[in-house]
N, C-alpha and C positions, 0 to 999 in steps of 0.2 A: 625863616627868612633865608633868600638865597643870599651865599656869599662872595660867587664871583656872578660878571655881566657879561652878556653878552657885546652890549657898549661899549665904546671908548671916548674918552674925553680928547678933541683937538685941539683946544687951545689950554695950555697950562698958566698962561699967564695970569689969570686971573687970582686975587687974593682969596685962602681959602677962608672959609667961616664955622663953628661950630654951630650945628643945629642937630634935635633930638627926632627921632623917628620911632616909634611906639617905644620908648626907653633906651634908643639905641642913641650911643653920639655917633655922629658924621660929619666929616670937611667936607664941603662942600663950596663950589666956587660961590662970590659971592655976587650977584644982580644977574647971574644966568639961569634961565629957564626953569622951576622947582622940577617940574615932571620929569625935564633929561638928566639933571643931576640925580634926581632919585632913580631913575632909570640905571641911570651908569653907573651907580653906586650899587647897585643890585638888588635893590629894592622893588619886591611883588607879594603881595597884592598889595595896590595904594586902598582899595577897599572889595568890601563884600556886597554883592546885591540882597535887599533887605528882604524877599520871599523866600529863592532859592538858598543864599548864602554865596553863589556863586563868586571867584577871586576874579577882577578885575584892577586893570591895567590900563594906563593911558591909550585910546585909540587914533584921535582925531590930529591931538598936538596942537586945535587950533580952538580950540574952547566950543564947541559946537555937541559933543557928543554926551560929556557932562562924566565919562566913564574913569576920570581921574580925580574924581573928589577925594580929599582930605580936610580934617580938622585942624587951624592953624590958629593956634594961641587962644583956642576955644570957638573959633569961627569957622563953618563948614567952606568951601570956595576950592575951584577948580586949582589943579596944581602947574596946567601949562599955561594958565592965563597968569603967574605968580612968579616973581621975582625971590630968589634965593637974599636971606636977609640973615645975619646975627642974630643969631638966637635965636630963632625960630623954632616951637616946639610942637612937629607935626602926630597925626594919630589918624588913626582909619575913625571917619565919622561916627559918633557913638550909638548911632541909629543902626548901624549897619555890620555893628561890629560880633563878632560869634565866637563863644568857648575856643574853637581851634586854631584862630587867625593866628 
C-alpha cells in the first residue's frame, strides 16, 4: 500500500472518523466522498480485476464505471457513490481479491 498521495484534502473542517481499510486504521473525514478520502489517504488498489488480477482505482467518481468497488461491513458497493461513516470496515471485494494485493 502506497503511503503518501498524490491528493490533497481542501477542506479540514470536517470531523475526522476511524475506519479500517484491509487492516489498516485511517481518519478519515467524516460524510465525505469514500473514494476521495481513500484516494487522499493513499490508498490503491481499492480492488483487483477478477481474470487478469489487474489493480484498479476509482475512474469515473460518478458511479457509472463500477472500477471502485469495495467491501463495506461485508457488503460489496461502489466507494464513490458512499459516504465516509464511523467505523466503517472497508476490504477489496473477496471475489477479487489475490495472494499479492
Amino acid at each position: 500500500m502506497k503511503t503518501a498521495s498524490d491528493y490533497r484534502i481542501l477542506d479540514e473542517t470536517r470531523q475526522r472518523v476511524t475506519v479500517r481499510f484491509e487492516g489498516n486504521e485511517l481518519l478519515l473525514r467524516e460524510g465525505e466522498n469514500l473514494a476521495a478520502e481513500l484516494l487522499a489517504a493513499g490508498i490503491a488498489p481499492f480492488r483487483r480485476t477478477p481474470v487478469s488480477g489487474a489493480p484498479r482505482n476509482p475512474f469515473c467518481m460518478m458511479g457509472a464505471c463500477f472500477d471502485c468497488l469495495v467491501e463495506i461491513d461485508g457488503v460489496t458497493r461502489q466507494a464513490c457513490m458512499t459516504e465516509v461513516a464511523d467505523g466503517m470496515v472497508i476490504s477489496m471485494p473477496a471475489s477479487r481479491r489475490t495472494d499479492d494485493a
